[in-house]
N, CA, C and O atoms as a GROMACS GRO file, in nm:
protein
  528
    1UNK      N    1   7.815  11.813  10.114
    1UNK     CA    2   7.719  11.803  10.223
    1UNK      C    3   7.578  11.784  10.169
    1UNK      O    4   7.504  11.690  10.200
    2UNK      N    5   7.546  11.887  10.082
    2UNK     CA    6   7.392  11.852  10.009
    2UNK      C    7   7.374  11.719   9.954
    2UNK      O    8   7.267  11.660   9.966
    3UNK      N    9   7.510  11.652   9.874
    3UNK     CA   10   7.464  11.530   9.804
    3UNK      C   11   7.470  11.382   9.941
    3UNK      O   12   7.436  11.265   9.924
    4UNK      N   13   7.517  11.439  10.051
    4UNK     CA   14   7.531  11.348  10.133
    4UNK      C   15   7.361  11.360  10.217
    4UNK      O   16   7.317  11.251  10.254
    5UNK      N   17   7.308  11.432  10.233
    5UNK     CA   18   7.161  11.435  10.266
    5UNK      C   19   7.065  11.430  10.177
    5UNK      O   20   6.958  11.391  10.224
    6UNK      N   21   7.065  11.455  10.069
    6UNK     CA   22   7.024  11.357   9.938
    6UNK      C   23   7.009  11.215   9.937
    6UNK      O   24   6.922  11.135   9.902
    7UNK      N   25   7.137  11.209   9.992
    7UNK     CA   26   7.126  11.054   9.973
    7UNK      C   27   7.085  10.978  10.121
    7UNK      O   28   7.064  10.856  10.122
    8UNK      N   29   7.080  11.029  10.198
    8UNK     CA   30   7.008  11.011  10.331
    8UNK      C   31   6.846  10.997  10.339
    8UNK      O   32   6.761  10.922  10.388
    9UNK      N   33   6.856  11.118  10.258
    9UNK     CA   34   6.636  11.095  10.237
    9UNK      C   35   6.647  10.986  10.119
    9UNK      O   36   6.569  10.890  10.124
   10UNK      N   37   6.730  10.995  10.022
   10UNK     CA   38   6.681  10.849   9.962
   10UNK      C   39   6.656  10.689  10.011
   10UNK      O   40   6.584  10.592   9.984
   11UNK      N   41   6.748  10.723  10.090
   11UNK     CA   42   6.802  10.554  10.145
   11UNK      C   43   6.664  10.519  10.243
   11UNK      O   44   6.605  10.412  10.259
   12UNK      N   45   6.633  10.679  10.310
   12UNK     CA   46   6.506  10.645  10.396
   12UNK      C   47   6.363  10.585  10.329
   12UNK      O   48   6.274  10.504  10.351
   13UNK      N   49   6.414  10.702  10.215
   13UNK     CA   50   6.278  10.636  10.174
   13UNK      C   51   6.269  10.469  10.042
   13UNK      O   52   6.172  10.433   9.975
   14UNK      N   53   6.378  10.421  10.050
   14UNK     CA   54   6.420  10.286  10.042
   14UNK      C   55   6.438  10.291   9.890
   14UNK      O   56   6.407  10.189   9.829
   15UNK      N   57   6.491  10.414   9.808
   15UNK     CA   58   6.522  10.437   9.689
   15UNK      C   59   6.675  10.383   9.669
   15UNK      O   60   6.768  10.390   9.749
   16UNK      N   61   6.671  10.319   9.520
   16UNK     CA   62   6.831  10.317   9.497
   16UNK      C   63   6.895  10.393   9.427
   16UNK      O   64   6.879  10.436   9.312
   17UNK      N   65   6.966  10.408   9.500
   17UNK     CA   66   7.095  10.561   9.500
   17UNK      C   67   7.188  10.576   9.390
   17UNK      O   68   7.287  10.507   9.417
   18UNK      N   69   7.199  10.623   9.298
   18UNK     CA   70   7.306  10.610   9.193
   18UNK      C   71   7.451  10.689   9.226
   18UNK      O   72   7.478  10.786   9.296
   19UNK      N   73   7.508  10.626   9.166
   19UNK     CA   74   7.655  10.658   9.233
   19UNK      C   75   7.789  10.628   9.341
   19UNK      O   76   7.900  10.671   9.372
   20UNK      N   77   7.657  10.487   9.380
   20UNK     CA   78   7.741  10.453   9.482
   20UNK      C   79   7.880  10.418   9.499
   20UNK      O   80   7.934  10.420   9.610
   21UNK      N   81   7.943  10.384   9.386
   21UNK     CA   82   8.088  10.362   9.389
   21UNK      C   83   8.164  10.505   9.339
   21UNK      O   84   8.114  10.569   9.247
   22UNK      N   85   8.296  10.553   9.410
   22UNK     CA   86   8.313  10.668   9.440
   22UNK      C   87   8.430  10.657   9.463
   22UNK      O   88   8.463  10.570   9.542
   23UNK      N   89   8.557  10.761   9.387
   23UNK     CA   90   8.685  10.738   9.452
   23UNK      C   91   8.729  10.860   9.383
   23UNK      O   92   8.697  10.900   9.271
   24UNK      N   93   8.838  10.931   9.502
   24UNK     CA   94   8.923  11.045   9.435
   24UNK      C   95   9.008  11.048   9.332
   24UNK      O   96   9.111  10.981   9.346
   25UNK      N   97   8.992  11.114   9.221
   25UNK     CA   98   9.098  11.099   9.161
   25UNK      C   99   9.109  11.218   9.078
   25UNK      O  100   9.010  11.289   9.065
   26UNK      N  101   9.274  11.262   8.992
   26UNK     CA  102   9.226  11.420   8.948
   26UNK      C  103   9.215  11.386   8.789
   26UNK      O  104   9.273  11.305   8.717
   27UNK      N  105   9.131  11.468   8.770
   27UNK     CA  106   8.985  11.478   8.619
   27UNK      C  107   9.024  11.419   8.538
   27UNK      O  108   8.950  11.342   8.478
   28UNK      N  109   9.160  11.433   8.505
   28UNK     CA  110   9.230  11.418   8.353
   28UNK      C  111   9.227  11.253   8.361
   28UNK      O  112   9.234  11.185   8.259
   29UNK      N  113   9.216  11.200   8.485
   29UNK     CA  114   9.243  11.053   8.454
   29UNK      C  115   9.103  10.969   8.440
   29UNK      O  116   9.003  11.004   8.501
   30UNK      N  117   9.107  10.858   8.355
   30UNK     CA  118   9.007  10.772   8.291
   30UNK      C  119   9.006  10.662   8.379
   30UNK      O  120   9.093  10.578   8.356
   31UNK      N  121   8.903  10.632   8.507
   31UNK     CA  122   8.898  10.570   8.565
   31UNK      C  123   8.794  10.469   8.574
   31UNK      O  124   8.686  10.527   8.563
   32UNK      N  125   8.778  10.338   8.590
   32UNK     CA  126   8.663  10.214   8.578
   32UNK      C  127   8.635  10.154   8.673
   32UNK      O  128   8.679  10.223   8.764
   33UNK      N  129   8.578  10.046   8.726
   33UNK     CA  130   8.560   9.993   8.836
   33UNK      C  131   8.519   9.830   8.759
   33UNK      O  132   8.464   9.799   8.653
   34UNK      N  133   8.589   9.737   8.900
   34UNK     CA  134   8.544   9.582   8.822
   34UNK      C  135   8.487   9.543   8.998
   34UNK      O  136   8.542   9.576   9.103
   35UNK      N  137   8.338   9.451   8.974
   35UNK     CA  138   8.260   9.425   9.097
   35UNK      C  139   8.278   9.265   9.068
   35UNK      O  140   8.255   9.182   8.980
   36UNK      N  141   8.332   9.273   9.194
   36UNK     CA  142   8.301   9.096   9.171
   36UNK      C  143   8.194   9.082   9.366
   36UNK      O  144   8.165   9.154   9.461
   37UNK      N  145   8.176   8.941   9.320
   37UNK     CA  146   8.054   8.917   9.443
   37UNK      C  147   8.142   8.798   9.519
   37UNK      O  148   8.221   8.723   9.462
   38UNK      N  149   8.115   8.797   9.636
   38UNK     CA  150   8.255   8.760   9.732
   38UNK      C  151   8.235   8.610   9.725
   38UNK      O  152   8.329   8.531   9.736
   39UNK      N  153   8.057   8.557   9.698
   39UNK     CA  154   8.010   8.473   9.728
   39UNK      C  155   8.053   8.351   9.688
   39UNK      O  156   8.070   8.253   9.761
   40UNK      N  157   8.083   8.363   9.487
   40UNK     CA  158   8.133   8.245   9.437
   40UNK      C  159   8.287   8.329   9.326
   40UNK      O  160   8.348   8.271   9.236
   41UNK      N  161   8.305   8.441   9.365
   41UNK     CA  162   8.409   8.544   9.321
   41UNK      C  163   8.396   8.555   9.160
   41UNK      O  164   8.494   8.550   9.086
   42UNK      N  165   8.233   8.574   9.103
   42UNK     CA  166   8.239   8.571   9.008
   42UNK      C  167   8.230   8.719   8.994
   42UNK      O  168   8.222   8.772   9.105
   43UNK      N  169   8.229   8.801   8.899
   43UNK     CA  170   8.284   8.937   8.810
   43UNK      C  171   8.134   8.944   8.768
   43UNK      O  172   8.058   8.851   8.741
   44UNK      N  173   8.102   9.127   8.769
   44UNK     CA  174   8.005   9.131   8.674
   44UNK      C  175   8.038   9.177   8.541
   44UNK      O  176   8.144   9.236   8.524
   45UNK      N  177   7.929   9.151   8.410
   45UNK     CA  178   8.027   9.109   8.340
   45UNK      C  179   7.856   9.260   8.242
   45UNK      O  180   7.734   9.247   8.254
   46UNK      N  181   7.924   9.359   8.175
   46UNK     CA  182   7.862   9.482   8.153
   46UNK      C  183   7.761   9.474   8.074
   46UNK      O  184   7.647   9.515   8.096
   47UNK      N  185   7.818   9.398   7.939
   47UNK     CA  186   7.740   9.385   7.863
   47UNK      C  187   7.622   9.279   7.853
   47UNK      O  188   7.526   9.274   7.776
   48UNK      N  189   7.667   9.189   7.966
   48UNK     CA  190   7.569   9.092   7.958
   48UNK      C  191   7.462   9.119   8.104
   48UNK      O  192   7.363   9.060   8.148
   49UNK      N  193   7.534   9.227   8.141
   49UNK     CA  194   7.405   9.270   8.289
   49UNK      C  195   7.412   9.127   8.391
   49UNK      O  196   7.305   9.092   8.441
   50UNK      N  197   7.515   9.061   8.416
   50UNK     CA  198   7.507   8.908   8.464
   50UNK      C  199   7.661   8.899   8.556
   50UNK      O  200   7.762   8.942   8.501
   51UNK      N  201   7.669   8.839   8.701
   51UNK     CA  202   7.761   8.801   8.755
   51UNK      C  203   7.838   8.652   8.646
   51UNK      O  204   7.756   8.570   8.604
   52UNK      N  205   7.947   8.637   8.619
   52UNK     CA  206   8.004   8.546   8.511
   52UNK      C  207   8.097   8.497   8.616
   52UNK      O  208   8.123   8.555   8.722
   53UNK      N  209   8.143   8.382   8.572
   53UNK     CA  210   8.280   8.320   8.607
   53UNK      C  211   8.416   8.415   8.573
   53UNK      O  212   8.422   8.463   8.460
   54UNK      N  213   8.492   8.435   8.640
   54UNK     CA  214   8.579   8.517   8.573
   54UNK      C  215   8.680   8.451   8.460
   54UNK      O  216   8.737   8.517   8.372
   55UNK      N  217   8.692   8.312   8.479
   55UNK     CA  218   8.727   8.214   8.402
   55UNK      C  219   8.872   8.276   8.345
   55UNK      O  220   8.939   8.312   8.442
   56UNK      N  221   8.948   8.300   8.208
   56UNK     CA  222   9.002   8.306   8.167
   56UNK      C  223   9.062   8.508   8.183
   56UNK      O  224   9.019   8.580   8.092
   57UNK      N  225   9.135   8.563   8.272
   57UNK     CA  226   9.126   8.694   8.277
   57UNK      C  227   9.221   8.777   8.188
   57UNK      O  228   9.337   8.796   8.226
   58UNK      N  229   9.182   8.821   8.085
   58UNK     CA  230   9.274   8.871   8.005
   58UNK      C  231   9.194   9.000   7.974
   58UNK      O  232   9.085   9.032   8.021
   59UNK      N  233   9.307   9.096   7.845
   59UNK     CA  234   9.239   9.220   7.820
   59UNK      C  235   9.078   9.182   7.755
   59UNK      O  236   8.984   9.237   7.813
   60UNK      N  237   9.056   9.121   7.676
   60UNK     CA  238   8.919   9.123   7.608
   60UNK      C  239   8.827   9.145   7.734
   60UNK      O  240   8.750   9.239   7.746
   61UNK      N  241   8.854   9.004   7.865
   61UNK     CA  242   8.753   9.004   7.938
   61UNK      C  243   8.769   9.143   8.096
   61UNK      O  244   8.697   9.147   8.196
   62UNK      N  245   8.869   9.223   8.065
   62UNK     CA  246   8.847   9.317   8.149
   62UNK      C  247   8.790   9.457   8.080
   62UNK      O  248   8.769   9.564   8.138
   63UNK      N  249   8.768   9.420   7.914
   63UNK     CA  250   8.777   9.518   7.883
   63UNK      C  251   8.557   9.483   7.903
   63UNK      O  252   8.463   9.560   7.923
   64UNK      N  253   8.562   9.382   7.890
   64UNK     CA  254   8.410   9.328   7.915
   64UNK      C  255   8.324   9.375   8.065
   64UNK      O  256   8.205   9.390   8.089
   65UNK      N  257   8.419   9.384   8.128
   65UNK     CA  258   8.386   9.390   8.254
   65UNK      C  259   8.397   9.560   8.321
   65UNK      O  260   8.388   9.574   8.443
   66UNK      N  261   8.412   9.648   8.254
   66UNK     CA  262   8.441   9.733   8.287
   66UNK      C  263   8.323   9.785   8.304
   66UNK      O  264   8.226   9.777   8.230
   67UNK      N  265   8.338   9.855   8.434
   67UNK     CA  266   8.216   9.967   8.487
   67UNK      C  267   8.264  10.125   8.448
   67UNK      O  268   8.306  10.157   8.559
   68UNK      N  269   8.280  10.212   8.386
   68UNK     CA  270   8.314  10.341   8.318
   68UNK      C  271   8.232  10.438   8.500
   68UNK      O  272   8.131  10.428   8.570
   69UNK      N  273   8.374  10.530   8.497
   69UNK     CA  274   8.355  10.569   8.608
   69UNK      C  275   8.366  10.766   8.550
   69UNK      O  276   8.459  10.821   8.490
   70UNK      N  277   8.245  10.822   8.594
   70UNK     CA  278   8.202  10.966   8.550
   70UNK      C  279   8.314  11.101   8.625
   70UNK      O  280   8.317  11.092   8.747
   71UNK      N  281   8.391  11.205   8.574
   71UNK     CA  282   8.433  11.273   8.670
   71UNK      C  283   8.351  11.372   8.718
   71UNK      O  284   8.277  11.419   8.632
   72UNK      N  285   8.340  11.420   8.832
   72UNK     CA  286   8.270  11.501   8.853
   72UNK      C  287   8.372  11.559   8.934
   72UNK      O  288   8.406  11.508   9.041
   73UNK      N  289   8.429  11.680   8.880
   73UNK     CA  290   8.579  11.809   9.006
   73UNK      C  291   8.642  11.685   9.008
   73UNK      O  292   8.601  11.603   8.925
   74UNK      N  293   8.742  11.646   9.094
   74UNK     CA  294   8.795  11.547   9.118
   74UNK      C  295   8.762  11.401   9.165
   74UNK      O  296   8.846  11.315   9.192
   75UNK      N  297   8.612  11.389   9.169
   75UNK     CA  298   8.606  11.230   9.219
   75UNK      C  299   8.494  11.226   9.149
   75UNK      O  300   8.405  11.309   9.129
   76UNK      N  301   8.523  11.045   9.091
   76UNK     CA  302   8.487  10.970   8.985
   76UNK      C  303   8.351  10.922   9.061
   76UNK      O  304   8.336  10.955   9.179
   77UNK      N  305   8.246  10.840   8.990
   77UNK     CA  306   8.115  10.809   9.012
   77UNK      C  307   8.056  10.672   8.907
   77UNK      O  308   8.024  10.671   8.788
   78UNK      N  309   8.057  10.610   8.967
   78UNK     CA  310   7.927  10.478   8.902
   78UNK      C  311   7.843  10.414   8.983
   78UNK      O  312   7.841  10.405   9.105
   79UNK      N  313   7.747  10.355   8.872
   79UNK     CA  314   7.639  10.354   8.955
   79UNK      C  315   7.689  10.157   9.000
   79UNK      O  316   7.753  10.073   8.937
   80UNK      N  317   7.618  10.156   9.140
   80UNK     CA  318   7.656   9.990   9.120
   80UNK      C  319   7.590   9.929   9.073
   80UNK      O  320   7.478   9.963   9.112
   81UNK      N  321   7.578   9.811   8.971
   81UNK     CA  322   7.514   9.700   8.906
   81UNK      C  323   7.411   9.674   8.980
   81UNK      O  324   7.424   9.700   9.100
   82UNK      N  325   7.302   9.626   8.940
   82UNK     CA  326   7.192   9.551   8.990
   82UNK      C  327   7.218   9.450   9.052
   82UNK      O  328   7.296   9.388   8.981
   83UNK      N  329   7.205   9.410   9.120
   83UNK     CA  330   7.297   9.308   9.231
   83UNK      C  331   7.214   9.219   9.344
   83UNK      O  332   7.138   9.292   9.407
   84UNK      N  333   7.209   9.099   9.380
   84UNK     CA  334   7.107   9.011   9.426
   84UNK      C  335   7.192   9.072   9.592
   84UNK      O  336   7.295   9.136   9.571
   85UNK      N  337   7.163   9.058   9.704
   85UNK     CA  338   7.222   9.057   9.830
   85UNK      C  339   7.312   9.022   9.877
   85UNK      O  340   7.286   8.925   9.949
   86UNK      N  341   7.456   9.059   9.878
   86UNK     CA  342   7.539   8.981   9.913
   86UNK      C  343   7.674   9.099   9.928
   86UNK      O  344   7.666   9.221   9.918
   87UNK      N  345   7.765   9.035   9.948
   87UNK     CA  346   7.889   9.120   9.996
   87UNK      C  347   7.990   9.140   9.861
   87UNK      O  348   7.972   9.038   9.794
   88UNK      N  349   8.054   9.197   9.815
   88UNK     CA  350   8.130   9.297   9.686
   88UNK      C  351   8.200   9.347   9.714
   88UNK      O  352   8.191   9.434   9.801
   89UNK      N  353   8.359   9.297   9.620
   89UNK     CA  354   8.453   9.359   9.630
   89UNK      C  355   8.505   9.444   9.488
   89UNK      O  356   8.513   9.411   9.369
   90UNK      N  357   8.529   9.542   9.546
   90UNK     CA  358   8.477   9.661   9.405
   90UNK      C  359   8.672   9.670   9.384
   90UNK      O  360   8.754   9.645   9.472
   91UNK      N  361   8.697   9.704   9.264
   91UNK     CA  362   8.869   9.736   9.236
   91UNK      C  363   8.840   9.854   9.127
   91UNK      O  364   8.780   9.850   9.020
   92UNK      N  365   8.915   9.973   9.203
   92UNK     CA  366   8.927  10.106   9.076
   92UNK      C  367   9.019  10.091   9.042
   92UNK      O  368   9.114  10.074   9.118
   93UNK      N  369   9.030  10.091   8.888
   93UNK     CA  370   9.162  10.111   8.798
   93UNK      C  371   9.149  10.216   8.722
   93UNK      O  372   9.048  10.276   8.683
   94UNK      N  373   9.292  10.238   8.701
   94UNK     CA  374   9.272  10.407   8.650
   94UNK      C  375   9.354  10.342   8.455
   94UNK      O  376   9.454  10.281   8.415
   95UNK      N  377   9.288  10.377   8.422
   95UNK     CA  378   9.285  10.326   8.227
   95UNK      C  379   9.426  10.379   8.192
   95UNK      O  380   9.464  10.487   8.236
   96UNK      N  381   9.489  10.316   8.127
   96UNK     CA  382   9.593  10.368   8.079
   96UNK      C  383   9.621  10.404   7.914
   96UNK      O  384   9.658  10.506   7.857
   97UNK      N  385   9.595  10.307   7.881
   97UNK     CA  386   9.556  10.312   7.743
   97UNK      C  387   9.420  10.336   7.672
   97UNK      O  388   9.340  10.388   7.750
   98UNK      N  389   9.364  10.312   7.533
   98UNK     CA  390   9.266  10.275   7.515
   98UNK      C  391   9.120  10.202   7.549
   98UNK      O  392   8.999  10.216   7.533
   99UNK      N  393   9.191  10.139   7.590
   99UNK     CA  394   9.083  10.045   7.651
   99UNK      C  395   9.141   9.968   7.802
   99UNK      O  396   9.255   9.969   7.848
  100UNK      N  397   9.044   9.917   7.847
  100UNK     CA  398   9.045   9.865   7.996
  100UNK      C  399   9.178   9.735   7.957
  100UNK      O  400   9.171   9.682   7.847
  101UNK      N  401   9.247   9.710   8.017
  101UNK     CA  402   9.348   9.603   8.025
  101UNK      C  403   9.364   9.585   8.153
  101UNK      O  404   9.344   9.660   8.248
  102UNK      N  405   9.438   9.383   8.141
  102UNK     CA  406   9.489   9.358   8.273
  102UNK      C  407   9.591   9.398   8.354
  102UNK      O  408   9.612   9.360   8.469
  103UNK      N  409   9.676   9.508   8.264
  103UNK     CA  410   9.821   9.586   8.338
  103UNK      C  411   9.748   9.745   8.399
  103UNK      O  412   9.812   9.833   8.456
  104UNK      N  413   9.640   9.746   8.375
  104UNK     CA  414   9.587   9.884   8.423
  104UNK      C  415   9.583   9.877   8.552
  104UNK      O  416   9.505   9.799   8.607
  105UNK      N  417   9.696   9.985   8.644
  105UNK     CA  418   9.707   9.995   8.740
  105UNK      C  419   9.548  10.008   8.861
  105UNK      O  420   9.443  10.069   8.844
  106UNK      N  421   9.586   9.939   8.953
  106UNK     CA  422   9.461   9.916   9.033
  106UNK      C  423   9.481  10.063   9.198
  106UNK      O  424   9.561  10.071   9.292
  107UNK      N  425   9.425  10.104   9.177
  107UNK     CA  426   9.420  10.231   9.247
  107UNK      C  427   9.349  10.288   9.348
  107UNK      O  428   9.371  10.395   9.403
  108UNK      N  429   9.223  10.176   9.379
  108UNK     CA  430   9.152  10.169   9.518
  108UNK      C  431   9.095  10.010   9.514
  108UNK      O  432   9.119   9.921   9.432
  109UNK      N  433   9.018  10.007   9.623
  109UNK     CA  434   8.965   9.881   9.669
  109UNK      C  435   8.881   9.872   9.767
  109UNK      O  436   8.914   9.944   9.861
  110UNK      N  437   8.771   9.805   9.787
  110UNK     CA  438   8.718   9.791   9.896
  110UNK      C  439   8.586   9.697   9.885
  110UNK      O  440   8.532   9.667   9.779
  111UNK      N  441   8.544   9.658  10.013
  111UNK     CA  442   8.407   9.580  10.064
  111UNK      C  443   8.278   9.655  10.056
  111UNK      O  444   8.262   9.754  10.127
  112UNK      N  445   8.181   9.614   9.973
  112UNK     CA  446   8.060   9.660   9.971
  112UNK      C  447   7.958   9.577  10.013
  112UNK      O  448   7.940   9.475   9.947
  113UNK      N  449   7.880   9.599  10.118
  113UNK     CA  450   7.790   9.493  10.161
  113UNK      C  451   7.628   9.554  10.072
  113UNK      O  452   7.594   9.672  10.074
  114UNK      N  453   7.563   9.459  10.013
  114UNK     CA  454   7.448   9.532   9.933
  114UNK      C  455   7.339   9.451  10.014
  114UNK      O  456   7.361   9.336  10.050
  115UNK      N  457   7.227   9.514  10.039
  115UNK     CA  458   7.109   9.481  10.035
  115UNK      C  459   7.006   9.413   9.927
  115UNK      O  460   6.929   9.324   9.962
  116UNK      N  461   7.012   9.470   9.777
  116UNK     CA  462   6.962   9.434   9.676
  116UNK      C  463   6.921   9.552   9.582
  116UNK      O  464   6.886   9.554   9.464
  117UNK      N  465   6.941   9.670   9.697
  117UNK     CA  466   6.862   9.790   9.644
  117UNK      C  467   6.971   9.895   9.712
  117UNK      O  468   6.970  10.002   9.650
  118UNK      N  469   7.020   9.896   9.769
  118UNK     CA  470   7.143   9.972   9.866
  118UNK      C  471   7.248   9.901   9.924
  118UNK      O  472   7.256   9.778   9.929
  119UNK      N  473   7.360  10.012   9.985
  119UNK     CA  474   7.464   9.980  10.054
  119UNK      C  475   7.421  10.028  10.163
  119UNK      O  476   7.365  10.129  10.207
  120UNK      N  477   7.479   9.887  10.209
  120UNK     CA  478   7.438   9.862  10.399
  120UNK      C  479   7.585   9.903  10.456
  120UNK      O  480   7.685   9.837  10.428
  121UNK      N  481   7.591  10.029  10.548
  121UNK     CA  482   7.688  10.048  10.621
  121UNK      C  483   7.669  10.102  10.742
  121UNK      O  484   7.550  10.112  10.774
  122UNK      N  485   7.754  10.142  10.823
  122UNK     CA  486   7.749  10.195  10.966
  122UNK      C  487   7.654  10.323  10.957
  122UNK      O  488   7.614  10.368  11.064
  123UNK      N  489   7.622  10.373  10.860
  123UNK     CA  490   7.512  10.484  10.836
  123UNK      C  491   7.388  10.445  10.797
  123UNK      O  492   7.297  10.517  10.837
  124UNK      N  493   7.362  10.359  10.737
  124UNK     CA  494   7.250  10.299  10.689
  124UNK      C  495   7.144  10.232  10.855
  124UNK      O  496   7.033  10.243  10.908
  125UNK      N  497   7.287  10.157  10.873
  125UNK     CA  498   7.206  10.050  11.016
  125UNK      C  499   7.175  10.136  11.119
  125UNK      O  500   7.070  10.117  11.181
  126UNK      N  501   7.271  10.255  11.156
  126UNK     CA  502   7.264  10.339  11.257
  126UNK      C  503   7.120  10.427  11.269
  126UNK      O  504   7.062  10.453  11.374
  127UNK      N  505   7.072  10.470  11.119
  127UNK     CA  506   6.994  10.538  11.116
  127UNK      C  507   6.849  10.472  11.148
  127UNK      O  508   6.753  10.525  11.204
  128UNK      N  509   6.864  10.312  11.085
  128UNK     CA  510   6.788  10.202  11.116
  128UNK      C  511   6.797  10.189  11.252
  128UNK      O  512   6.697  10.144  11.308
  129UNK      N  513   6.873  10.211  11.304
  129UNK     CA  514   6.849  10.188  11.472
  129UNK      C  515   6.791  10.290  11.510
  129UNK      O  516   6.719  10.249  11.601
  130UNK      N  517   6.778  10.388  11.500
  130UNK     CA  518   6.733  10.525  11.522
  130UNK      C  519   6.627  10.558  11.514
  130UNK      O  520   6.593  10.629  11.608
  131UNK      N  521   6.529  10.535  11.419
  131UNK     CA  522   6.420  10.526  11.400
  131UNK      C  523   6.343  10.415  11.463
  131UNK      O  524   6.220  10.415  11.452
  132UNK      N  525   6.414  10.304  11.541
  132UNK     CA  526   6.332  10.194  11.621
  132UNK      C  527   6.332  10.261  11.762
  132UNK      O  528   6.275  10.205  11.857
   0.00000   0.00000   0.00000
């Protein structure tokens, strides 16, 4: 409840929020996240801080692409990429081995609509309506 009104006065006051990607999972497991942007379905790509072609998808380039996801009690945390405006489809995989691979089971999913600086959702706009 506290970190959810935390992040309420942030958003108001038009700060970007770390942590926004978020999924249950229990501690012991090593979990990542891969963002791709819906627009031209390119991948962001970690080390280069840059949306890429996903081009050729194998272990090297998922292991490239990996967003490292924090445990905190049972649910994992990253921050989302710096990201121009547009809509994102985020995939949690939970690591199996060493390193990030393309057989690493995929374990959530979902639509992120970004602003540039936040996630725009039914809480964000609502509160935006609220204040007009």
């Amino acid at each position: 409840m506290v970190l959810h009104l935390i992040r309420k006065l942030l958003i108001k006051k038009g700060k970007k929020i770390a942590n926004e990607i978020a999924h249950s999972s229990p501690n012991a497991n090593t979990l990542y996240a891969h963002v791709f942007r819906f627009t031209d379905k390119f991948v962001f790509d970690v080390g280069d801080s840059a949306y890429e072609a996903v081009s050729t998808w194998n272990d090297a380039r998922a292991d490239e692409c990996d967003i490292p996801m924090t445990p905190v009690a049972d649910v994992h945390y990253a921050d989302f990429p710096d990201s121009a405006r547009d809509t994102y489809f985020v995939q949690i995989k939970q690591r199996v081995g060493g390193a990030p691979t393309t057989s690493d089971p995929a374990i959530g999913q979902g639509v992120m609509y970004w602003d540039g600086a936040k996630e725009v959702n039914i809480f964000t706009e609502l509160e935006s309506w609220l204040k007009n």
